[in-house]
FIKEMAR-194904 format. One record per residue: residue number from 0; residue in three letters; y, x, z of N, C-alpha, C in turn. Coordinates in nm, 4 decimals, m for minus. Example, Ala and Ser with C-alpha at 12.3 -4.5 7.8 and 13.67 -1.06 7.14 Angstrom:
<pts>
PT,0,Ala,m0.5690,1.3190,0.7800,m0.4500,1.2300,0.7800,m0.3300,1.3200,0.7800
PT,1,Ser,m0.2250,1.2850,0.7080,m0.1060,1.3670,0.7140,0.0030,1.2900,0.7870
</pts>
This chain:
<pts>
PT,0,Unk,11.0356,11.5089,10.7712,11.0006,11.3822,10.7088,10.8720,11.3300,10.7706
PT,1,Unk,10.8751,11.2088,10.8660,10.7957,11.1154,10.8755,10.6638,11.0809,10.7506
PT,2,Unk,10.5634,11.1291,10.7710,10.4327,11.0637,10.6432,10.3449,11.0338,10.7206
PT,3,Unk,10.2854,10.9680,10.6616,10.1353,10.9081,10.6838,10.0474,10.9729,10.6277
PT,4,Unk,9.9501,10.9937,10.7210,9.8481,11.1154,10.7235,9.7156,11.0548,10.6910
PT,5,Unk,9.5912,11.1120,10.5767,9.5023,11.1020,10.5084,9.4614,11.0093,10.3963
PT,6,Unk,9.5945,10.9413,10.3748,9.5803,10.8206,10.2939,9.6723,10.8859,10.1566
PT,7,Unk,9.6549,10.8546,10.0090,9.8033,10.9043,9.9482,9.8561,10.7844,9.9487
PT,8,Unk,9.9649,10.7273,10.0359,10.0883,10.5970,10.0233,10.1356,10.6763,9.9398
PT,9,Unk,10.2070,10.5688,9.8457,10.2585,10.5676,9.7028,10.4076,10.6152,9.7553
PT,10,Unk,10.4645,10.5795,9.8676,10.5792,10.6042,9.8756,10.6052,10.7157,9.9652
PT,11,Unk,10.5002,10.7805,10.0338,10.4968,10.9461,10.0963,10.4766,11.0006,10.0031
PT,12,Unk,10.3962,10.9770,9.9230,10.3699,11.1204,9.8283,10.4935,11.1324,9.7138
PT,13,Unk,10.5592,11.0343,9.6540,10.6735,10.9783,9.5953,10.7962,11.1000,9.6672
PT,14,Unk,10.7747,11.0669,9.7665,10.9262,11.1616,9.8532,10.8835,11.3001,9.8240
PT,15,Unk,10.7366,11.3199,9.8989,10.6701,11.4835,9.8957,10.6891,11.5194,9.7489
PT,16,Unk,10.6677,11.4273,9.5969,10.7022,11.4817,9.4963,10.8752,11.4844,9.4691
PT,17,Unk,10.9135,11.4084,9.4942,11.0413,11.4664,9.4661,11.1173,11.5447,9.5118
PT,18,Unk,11.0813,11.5942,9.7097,11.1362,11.7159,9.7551,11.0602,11.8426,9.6441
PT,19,Unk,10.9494,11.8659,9.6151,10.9049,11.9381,9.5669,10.9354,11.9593,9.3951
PT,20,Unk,10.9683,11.8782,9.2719,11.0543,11.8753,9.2041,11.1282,11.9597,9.2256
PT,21,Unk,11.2616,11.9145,9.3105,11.4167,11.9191,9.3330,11.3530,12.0825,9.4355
PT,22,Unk,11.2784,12.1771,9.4336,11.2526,12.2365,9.5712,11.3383,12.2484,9.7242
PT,23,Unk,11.3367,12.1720,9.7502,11.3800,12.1068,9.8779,11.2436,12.1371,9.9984
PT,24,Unk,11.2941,12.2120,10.0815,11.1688,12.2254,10.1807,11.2069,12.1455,10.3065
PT,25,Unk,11.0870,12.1135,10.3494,11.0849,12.0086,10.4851,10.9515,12.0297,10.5113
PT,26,Unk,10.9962,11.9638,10.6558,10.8659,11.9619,10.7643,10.8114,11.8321,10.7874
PT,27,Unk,10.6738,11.8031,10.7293,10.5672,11.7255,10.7519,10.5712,11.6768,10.8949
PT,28,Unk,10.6072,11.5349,10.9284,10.5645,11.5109,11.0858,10.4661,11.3712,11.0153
PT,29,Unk,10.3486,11.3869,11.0849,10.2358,11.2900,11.0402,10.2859,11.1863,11.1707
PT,30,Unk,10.2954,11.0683,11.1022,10.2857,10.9642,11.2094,10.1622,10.8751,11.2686
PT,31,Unk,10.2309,10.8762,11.4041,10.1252,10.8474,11.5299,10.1766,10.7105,11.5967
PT,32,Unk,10.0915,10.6456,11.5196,10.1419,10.4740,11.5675,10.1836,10.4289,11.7148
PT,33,Unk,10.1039,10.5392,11.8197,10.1355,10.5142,11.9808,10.2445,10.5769,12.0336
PT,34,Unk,10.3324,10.6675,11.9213,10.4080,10.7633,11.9917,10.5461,10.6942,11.9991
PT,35,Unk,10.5813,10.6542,12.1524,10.7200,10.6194,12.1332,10.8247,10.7524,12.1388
PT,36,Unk,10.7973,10.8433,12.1527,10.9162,10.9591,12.1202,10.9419,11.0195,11.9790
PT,37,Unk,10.7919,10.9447,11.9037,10.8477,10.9348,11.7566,10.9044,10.8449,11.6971
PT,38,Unk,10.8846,10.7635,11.7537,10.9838,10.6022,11.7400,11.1159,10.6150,11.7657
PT,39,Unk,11.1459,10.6559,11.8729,11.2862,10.7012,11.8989,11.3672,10.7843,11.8238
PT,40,Unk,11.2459,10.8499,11.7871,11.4027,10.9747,11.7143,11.3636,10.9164,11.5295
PT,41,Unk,11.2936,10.8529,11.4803,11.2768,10.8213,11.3704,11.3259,10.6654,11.3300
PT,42,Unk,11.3256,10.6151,11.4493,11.3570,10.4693,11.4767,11.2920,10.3570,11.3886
PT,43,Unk,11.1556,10.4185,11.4025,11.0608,10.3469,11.3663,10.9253,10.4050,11.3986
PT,44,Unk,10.7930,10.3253,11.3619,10.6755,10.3841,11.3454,10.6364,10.3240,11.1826
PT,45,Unk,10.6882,10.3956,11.0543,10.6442,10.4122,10.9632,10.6748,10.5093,10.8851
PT,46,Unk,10.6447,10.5202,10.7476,10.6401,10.6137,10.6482,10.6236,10.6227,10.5369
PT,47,Unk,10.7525,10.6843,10.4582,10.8021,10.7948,10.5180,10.9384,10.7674,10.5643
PT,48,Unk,11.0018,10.8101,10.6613,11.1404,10.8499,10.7100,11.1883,10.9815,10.7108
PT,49,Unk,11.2935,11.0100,10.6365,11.3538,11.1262,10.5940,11.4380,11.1424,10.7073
PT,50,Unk,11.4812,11.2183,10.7630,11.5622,11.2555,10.8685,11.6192,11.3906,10.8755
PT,51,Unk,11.7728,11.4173,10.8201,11.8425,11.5363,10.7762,11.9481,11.5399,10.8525
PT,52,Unk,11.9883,11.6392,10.9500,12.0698,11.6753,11.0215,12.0757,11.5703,11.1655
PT,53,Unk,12.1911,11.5260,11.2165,12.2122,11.4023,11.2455,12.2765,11.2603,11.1852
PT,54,Unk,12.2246,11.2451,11.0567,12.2559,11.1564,10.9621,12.1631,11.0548,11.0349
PT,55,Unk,12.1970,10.9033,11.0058,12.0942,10.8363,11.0177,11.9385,10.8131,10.9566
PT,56,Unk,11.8631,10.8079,11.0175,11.7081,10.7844,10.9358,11.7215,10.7568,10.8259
PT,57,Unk,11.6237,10.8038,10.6998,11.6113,10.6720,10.5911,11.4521,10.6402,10.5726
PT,58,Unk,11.4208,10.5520,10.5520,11.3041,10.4919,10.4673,11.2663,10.4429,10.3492
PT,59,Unk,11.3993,10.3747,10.3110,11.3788,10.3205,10.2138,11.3342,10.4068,10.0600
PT,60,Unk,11.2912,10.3650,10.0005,11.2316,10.4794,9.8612,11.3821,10.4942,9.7701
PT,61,Unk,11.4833,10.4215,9.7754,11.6202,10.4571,9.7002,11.6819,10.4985,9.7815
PT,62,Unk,11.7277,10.5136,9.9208,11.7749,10.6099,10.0165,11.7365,10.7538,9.9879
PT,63,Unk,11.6097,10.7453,10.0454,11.5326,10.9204,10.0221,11.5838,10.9402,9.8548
PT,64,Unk,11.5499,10.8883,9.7871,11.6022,10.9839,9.6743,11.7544,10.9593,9.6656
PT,65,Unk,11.8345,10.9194,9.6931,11.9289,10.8988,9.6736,12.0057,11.0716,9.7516
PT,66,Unk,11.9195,11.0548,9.9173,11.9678,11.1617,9.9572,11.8745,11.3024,9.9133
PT,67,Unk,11.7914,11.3184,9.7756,11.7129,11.4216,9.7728,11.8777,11.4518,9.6243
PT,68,Unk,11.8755,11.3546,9.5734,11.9734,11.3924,9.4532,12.1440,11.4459,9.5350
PT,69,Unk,12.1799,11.4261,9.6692,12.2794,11.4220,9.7284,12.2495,11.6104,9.7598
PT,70,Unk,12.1312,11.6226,9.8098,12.1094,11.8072,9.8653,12.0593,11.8891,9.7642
PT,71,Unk,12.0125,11.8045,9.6266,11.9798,11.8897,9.5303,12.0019,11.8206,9.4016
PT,72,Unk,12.0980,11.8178,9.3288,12.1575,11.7740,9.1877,12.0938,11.7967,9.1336
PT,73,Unk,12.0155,11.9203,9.0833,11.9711,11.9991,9.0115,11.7740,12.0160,9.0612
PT,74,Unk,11.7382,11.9957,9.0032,11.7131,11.9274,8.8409,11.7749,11.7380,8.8996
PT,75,Unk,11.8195,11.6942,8.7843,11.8958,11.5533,8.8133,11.7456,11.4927,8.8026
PT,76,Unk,11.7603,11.3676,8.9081,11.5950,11.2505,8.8970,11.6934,11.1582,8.8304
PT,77,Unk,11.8108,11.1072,8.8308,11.8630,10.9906,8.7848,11.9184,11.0059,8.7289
PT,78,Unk,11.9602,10.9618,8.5755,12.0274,11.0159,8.4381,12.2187,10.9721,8.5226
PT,79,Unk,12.2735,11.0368,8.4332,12.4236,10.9946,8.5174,12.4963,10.8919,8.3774
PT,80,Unk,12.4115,10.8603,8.2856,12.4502,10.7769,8.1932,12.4401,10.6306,8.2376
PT,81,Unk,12.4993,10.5098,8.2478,12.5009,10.4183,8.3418,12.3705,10.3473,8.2811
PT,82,Unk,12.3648,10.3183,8.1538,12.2032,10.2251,8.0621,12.1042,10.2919,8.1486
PT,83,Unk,12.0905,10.4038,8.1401,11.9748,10.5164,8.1682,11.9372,10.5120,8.2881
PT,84,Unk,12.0335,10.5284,8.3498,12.0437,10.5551,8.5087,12.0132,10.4047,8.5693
PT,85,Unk,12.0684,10.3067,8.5249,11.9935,10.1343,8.5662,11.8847,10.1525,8.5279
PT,86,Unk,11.8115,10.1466,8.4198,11.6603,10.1339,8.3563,11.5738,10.2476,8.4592
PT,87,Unk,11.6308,10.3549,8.5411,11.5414,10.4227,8.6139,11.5151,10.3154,8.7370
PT,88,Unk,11.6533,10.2853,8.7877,11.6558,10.2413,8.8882,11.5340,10.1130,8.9168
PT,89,Unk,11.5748,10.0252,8.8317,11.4792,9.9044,8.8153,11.3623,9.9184,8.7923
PT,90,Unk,11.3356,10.0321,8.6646,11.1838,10.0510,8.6839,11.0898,10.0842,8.8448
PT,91,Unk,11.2045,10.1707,8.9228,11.1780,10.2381,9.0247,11.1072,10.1113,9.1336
PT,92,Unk,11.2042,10.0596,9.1226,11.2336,9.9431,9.1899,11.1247,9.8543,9.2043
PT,93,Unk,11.0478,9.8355,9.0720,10.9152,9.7765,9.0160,10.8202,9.8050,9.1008
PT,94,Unk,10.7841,9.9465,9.0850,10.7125,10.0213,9.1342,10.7123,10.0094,9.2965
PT,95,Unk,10.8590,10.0674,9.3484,10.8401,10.0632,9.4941,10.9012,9.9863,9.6145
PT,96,Unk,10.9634,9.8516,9.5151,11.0181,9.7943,9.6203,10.9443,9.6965,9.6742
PT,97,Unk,11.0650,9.6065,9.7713,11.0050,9.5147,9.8115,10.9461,9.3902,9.6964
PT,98,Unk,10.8445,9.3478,9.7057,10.7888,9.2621,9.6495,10.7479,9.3304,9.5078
PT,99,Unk,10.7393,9.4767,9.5308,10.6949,9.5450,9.3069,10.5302,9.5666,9.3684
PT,100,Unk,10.5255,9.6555,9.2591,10.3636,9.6784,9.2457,10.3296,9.7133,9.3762
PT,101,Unk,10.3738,9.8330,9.4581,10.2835,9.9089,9.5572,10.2960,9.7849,9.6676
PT,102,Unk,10.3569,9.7001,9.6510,10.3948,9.6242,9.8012,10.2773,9.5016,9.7794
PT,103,Unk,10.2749,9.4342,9.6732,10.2057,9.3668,9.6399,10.0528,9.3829,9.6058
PT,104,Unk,10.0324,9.5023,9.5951,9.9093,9.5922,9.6151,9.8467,9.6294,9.7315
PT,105,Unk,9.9374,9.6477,9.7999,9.8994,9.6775,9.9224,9.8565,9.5201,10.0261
PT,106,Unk,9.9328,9.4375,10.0144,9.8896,9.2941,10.0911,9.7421,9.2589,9.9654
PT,107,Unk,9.7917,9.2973,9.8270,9.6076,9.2211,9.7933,9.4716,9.2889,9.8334
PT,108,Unk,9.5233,9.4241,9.8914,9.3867,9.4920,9.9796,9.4000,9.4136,10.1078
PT,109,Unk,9.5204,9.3847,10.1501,9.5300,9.3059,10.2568,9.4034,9.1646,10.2940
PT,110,Unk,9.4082,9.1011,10.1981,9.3609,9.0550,10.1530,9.2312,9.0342,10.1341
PT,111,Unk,9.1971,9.0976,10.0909,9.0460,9.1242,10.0321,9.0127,9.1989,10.1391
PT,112,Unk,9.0477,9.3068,10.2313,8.9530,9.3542,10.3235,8.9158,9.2559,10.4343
PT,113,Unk,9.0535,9.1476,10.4467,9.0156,9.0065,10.5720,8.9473,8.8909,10.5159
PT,114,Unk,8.9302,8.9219,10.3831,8.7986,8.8191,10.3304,8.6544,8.8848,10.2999
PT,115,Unk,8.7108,9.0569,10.3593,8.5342,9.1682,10.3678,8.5177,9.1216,10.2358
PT,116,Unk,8.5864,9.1254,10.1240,8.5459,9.1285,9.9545,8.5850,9.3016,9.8998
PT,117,Unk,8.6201,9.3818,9.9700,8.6908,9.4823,9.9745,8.8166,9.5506,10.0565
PT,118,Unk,8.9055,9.5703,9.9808,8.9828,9.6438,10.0143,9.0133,9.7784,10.1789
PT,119,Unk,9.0890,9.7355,10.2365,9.1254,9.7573,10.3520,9.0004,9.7008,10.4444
PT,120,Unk,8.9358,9.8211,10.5796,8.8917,9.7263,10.6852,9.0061,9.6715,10.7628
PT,121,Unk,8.9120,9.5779,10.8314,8.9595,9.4608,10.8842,9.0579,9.4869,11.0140
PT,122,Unk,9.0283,9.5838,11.0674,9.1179,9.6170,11.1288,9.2672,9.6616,11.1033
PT,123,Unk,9.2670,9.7547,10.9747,9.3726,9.8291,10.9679,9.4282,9.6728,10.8138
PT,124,Unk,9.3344,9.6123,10.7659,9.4172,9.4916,10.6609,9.5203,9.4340,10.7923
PT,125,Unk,9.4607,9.3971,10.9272,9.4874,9.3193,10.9852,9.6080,9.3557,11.0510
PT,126,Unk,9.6393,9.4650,11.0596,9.7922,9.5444,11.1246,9.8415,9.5274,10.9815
PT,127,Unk,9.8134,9.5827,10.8955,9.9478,9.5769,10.7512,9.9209,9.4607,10.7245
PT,128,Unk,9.8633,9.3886,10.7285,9.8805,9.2027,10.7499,10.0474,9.1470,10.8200
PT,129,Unk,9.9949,9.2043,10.9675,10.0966,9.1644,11.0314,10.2663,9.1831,10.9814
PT,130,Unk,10.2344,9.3757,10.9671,10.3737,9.4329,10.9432,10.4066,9.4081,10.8239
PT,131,Unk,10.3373,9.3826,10.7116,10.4438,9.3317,10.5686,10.4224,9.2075,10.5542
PT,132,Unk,10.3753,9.0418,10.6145,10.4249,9.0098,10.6075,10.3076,8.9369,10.4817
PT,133,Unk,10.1906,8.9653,10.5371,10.0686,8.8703,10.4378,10.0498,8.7380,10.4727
PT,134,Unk,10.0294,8.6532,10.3513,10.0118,8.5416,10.3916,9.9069,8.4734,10.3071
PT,135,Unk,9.7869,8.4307,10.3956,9.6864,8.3972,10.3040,9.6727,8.3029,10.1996
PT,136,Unk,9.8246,8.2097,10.2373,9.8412,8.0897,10.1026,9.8694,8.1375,9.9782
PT,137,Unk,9.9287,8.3069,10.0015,10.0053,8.3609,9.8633,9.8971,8.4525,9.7886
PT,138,Unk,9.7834,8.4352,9.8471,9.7191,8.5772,9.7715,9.6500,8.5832,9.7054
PT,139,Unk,9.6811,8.4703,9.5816,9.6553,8.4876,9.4327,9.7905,8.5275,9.4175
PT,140,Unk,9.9233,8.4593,9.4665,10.0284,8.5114,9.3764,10.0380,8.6687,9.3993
PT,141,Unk,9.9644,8.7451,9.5144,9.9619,8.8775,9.5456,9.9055,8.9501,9.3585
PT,142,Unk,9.7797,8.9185,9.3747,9.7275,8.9113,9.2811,9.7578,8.9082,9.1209
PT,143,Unk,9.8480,8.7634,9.0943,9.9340,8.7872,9.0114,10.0385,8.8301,8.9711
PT,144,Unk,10.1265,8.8919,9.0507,10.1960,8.9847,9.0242,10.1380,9.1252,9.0151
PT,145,Unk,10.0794,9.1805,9.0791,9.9902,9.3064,9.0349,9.9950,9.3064,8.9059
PT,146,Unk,9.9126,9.1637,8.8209,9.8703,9.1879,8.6917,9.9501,9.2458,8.6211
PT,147,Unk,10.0685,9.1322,8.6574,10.1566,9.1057,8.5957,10.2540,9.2383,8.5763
PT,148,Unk,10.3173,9.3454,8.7354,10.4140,9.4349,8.6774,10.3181,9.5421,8.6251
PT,149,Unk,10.1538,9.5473,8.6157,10.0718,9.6368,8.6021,10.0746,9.6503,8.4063
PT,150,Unk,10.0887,9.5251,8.3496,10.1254,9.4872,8.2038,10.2754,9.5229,8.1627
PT,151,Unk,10.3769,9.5190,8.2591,10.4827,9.5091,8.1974,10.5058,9.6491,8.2109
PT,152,Unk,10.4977,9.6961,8.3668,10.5422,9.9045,8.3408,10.4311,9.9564,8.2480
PT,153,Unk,10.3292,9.9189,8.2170,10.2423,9.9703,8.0956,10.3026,9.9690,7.9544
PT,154,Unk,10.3841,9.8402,7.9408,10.4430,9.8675,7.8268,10.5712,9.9142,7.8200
PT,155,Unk,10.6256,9.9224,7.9282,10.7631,10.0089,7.9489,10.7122,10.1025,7.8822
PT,156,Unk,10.6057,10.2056,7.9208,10.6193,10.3380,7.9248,10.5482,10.3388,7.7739
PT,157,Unk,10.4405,10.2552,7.7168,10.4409,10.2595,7.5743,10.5337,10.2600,7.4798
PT,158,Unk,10.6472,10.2001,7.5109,10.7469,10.1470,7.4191,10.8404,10.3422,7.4162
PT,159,Unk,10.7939,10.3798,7.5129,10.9031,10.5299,7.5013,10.8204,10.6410,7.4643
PT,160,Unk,10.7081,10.5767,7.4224,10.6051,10.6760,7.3807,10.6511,10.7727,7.2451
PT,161,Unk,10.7109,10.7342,7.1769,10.7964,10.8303,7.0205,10.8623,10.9119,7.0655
PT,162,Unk,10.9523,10.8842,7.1897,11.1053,10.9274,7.2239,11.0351,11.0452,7.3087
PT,163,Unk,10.9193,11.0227,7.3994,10.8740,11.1523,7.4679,10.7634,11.0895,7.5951
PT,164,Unk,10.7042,11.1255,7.6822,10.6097,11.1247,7.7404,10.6406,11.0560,7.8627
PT,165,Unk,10.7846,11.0272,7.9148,10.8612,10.9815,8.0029,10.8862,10.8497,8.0342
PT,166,Unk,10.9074,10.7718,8.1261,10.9471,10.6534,8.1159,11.0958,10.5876,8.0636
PT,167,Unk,11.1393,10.7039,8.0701,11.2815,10.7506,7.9672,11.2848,10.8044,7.8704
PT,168,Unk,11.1980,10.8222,7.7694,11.1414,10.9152,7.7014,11.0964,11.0755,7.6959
PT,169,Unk,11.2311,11.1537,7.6580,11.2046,11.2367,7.6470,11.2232,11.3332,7.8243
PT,170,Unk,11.3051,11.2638,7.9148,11.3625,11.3419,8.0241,11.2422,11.2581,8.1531
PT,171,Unk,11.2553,11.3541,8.2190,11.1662,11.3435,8.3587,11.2700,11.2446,8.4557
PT,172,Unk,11.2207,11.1250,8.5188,11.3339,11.0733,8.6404,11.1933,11.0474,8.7223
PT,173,Unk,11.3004,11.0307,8.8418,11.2327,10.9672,8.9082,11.0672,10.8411,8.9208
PT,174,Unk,11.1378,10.7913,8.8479,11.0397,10.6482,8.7657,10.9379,10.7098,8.7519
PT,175,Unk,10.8796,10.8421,8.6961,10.7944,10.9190,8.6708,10.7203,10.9433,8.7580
PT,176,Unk,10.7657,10.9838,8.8909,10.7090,10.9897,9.0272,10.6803,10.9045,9.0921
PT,177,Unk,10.7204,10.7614,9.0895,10.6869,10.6706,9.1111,10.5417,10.6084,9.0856
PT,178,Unk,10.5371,10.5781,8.9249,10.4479,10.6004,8.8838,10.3321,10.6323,8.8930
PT,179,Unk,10.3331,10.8010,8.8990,10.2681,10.8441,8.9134,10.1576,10.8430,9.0491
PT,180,Unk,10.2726,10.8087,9.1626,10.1921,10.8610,9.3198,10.1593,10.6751,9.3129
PT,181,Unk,10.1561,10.5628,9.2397,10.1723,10.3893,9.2810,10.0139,10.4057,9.1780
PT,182,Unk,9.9543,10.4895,9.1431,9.7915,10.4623,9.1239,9.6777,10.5125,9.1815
PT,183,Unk,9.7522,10.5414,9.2571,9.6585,10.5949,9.3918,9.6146,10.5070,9.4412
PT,184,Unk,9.6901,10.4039,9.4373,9.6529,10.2590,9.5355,9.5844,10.1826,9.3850
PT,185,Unk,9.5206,10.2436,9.2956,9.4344,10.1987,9.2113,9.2875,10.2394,9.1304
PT,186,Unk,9.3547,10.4122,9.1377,9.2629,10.4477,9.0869,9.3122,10.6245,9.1642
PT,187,Unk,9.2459,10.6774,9.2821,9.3070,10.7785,9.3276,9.2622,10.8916,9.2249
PT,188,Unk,9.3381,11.0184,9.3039,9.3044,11.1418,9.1900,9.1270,11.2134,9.2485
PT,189,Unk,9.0825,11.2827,9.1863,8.9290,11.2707,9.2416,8.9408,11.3738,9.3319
PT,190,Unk,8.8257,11.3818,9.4195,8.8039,11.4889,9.5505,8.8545,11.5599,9.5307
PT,191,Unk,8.8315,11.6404,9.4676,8.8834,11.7908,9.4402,9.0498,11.8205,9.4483
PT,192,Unk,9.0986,11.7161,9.4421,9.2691,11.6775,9.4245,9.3473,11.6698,9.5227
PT,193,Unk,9.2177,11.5403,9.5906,9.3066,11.3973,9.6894,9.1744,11.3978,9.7977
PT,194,Unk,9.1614,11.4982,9.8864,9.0612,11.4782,9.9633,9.0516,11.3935,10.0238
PT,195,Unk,9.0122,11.2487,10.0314,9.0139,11.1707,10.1504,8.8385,11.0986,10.2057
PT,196,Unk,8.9105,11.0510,10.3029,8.7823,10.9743,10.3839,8.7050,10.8739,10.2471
PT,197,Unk,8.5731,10.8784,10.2418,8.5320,10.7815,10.1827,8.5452,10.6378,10.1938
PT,198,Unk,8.5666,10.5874,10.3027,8.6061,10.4554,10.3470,8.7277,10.4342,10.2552
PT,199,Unk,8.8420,10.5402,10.3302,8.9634,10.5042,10.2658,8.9703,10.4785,10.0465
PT,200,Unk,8.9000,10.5990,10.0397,8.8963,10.6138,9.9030,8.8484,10.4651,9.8524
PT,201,Unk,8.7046,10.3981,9.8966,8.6612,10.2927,9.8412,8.7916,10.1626,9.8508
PT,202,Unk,8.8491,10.1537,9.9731,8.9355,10.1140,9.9845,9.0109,10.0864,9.8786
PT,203,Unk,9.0782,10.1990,9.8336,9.1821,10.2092,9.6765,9.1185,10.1940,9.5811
PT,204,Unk,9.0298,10.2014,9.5653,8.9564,10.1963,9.4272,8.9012,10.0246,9.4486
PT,205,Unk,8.9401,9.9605,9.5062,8.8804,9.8084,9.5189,8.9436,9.7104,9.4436
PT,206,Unk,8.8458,9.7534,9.3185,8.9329,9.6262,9.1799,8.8957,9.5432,9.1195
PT,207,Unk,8.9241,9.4345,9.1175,8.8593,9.2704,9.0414,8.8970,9.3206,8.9026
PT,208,Unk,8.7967,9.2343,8.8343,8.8408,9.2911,8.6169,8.9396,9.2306,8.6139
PT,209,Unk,8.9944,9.1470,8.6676,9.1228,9.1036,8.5881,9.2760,9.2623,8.5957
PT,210,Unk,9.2527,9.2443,8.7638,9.3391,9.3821,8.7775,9.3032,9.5158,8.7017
PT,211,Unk,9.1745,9.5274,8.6804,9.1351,9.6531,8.6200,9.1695,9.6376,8.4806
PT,212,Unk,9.1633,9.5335,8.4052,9.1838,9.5258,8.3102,9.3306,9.5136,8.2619
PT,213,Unk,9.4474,9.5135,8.4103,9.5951,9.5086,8.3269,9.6367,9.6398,8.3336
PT,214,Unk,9.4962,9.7649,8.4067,9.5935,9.8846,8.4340,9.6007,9.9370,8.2060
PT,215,Unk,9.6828,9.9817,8.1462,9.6759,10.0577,8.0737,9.6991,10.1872,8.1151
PT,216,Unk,9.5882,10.2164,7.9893,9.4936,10.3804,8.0327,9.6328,10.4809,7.9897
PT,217,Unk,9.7269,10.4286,7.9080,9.8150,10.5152,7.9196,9.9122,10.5607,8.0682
PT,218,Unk,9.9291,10.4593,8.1335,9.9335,10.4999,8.2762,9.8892,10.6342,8.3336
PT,219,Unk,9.7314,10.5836,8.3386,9.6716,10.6915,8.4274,9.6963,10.8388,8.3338
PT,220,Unk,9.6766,10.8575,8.2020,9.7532,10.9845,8.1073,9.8684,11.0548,8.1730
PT,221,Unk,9.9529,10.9565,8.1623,10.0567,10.9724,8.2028,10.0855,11.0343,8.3654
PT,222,Unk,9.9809,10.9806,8.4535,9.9780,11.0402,8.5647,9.9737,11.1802,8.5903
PT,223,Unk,9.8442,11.2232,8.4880,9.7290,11.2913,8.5414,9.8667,11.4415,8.4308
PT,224,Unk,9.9114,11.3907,8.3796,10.0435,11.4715,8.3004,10.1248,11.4963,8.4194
PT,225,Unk,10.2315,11.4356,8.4456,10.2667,11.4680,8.5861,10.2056,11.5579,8.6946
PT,226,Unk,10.1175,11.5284,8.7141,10.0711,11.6355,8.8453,10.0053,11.7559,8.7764
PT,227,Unk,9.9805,11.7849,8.6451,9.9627,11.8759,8.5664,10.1178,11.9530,8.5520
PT,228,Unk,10.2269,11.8692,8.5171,10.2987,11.9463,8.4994,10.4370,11.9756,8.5901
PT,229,Unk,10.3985,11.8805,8.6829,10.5629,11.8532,8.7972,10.4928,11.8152,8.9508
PT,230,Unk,10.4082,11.7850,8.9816,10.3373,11.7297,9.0800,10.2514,11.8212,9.1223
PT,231,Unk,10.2652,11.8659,9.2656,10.2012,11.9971,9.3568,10.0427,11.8945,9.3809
PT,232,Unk,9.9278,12.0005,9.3622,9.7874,11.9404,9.3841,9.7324,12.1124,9.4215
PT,233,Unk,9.6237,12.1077,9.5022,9.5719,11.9396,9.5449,9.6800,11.8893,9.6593
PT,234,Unk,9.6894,11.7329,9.6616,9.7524,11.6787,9.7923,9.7218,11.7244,9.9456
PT,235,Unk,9.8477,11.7394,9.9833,9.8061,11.7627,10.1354,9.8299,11.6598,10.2110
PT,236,Unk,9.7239,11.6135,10.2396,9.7534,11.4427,10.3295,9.6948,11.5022,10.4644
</pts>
């Protein structure tokens, strides 16, 4: 598996927790933006790309799990009840797709590091600028959506708070891992956890009150539960 090395991306560590869940072992290849012989056989330069046998690549965050639930059923990430199993999906979806929290998080560091108000330096805003696809007319709506799915998966996961600790209540899915590794890009886990570069760290931690104020603290609970009880620490980035 293709990752990105010293940073926790919400969607490497996402895969690394769910091979580790499901215990599924694989080999770490850190990606090297100049390497075209990793390009070739990954058929890309990003991360993460799962790559099992001679199957084709995947990247996408519902691929990889799709193929982590395909080599290991057991423990199930996606309920096989169809209500259950949609409500993971979509939450998931929130979290890591195109245009959910981590994507939209990631262009508002975009953002803010090419207006030097924070985030990302200017160099590396200015490559994930390019590759996802920032655009400086949109980045309040960057902004407002943050708030916005940062309020609504907050109360997802309040509303299942009786039923159990889960974003499903009482059962562990996926959504959970999601979750969990998509506040890194808000509030990372501390040194001792998540060793990273100080640059990078200030980086993630670069928050206006409005955003700080839509994370609910049950979130981060909820995190810091997870890697207490399902989530391998400290991270190896």
């Amino acid at each position: 598996m293709v990752v990105v090395g010293n940073v926790p991306s919400p969607w490497g560590e996402a895969a690394k927790g769910i091979c580790h869940v499901k215990g599924i072992p694989f080999a770490a290849v850190r990606l090297v933006y100049d390497n075209e012989a990793l390009k070739q056989w990954a058929g890309q330069l990003s991360g993460p790309v799962a790559i099992y046998d001679d199957e084709v690549p995947r990247s996408g965050w519902a691929e990889i799990l799709m193929l982590a639930e395909r080599l290991a059923p057991e423990p199930a990430l996606l309920p096989l009840e169809p209500e259950a199993r949609g409500r993971a999906l979509l939450l998931a979806d929130k979290f890591c797709g195109h245009g959910g929290l981590a994507w939209n998080r990631r262009l508002q560091l975009v953002h803010a590091g090419l207006q030097k108000t924070g985030g990302f330096g200017e160099r590396v805003a200015s490559y994930l600028g390019n590759k996802y696809g920032y655009d400086a007319a949109q980045s309040e709506n960057y902004a407002l959506r943050v708030r916005s799915l940062l309020r609504e998966l907050g109360a997802a996961l309040r509303e299942q708070r009786r039923a159990g600790p889960y974003y499903l209540g009482a059962k562990l899915s996926a959504t959970d891992i999601y979750s969990a590794t998509c506040m890194a890009m808000f509030m990372p886990l501390p040194e001792s956890q998540c060793a990273m570069h100080p640059v990078s760290r200030a980086a993630f931690e670069s928050l206006d009150d409005e955003t700080l104020a839509a994370i609910d603290p049950l979130m981060l609970e909820h995190r810091d539960m997870m890697y207490a009880r399902h989530l391998e620490l400290p991270l190896s980035l």
